[in-house]
N, C-alpha and C positions, 0 to 999 in steps of 0.2 A: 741351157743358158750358162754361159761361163763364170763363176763366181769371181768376184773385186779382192777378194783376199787371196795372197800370194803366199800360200803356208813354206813355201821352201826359203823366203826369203822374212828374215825376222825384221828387216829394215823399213820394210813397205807396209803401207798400211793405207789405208784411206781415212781421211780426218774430214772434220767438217771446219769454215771460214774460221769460226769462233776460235778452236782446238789453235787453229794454226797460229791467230791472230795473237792468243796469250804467250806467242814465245816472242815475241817480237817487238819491240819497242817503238811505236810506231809512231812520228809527228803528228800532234791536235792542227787541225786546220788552223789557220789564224784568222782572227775575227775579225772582220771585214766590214761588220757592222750586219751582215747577215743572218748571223746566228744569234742575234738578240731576238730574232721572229720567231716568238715561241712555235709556228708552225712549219719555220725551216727544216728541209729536212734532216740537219746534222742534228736536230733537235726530236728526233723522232725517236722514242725508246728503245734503247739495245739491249740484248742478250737474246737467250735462246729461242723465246716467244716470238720475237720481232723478226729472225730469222727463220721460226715455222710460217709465219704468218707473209714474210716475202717471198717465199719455197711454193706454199699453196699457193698465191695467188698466182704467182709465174708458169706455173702448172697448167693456170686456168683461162689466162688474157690471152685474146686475142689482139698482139700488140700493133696489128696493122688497125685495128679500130679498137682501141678499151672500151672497155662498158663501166659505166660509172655506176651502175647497178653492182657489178660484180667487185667492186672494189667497194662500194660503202660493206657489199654481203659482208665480203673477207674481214675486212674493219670490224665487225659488230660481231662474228663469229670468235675471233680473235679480242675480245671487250676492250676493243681500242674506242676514243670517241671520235666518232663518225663526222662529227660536222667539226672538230679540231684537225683530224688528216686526210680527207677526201682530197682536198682543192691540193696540196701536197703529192699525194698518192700519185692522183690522175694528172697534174706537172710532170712527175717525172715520168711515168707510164707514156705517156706523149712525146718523151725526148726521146725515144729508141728511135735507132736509125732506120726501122723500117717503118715508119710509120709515117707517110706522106700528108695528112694533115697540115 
């Protein structure tokens, strides 16, 4: 298997969203009245945790049909509360474009 690091070039590198995201200045959504829902998902916990915890589960759904098993699991693995981001989770989980639902 070919390794993601490119030692002859000191420029390259492989970074993760977060890495990139701190360089960056990026616009706050504007609030919409949305994001007063504490279970919106602009309201959902960030940082590294948040990003293992979307990493695993993406790993694991079957996005043509979610399993709302598999998404409370990841939830409670990850000591998120289950019954605050399920109904969250499995919304956006159901908006992929392949999922005919």
């Amino acid at each position: 298997m070919k390794s993601l690091y490119n030692s002859g070039n000191k420029e390259w590198k492989v970074s993760s969203f977060s890495s990139l995201s701190n360089k960056h200045n990026y616009a706050q959504p504007q609030n919409d009245g949305l994001t007063a829902d504490k279970t919106h998902i602009y309201n959902f916990p960030r940082g590294a945790k948040a990003g293992q915890f979307m990493h695993s589960l993406f790993e694991k759904l079957d996005f043509q049909a979610p399993s709302e098993t598999l998404i409370s699991t990841q939830l409670s693995n990850f000591a998120y509360d289950v019954e605050q981001w399920q109904d969250t989770i499995n919304r956006q989980c159901n908006k992929h474009p392949t999922n005919t639902r």
